[in-house]
C-alpha positions as CSV (number, residue, x, y, z in Angstrom):
1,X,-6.3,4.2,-5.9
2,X,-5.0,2.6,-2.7
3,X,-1.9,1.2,-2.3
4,X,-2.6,-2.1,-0.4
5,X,0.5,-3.7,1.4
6,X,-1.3,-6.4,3.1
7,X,-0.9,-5.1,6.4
8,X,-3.6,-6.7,8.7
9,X,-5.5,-3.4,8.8
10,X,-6.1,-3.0,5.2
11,X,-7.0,-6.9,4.8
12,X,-10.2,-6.8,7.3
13,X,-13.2,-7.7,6.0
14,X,-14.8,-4.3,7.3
15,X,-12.1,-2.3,5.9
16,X,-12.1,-3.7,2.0
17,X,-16.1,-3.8,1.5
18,X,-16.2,0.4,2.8
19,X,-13.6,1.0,-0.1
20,X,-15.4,-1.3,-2.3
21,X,-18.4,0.6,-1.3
22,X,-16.3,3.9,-2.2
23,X,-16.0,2.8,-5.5
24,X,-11.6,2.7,-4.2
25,X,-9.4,0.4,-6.8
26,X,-6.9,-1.4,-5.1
27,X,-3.8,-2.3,-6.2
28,X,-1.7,-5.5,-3.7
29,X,1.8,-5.3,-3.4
30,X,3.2,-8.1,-1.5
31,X,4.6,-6.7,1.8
32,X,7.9,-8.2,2.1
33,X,9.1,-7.0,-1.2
34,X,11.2,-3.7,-1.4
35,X,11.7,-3.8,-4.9
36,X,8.1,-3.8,-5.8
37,X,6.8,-0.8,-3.3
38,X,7.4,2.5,-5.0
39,X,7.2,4.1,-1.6
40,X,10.3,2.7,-0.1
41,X,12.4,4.1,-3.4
42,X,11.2,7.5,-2.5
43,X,12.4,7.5,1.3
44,X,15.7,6.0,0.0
45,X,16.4,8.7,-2.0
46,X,14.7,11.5,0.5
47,X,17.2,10.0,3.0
48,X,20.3,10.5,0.7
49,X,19.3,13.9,0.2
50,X,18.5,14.9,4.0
């Protein structure tokens, strides 16, 4: 699975057709939305425990 977060990297053409050709799901997150990317939860709470 591969988190996609619409970055311009993982939007080229190139780039989406070699994980397609991987057999790679892809989930889309829209980029400008905290509350929807589980990542940025993680490194909140990392940061309150560091």
């Amino acid at each position: 699975i591969f988190l996609d977060d619409n970055t311009c990297p993982h939007r080229a053409g190139f780039i989406r057709n070699y994980l397609q050709n991987l057999g790679v799901k892809r989930i889309e997150w829209p980029v400008s939305s905290p509350d929807f990317n589980p990542t940025q939860h993680l490194w909140d709470q990392l940061g309150h425990a560091v």
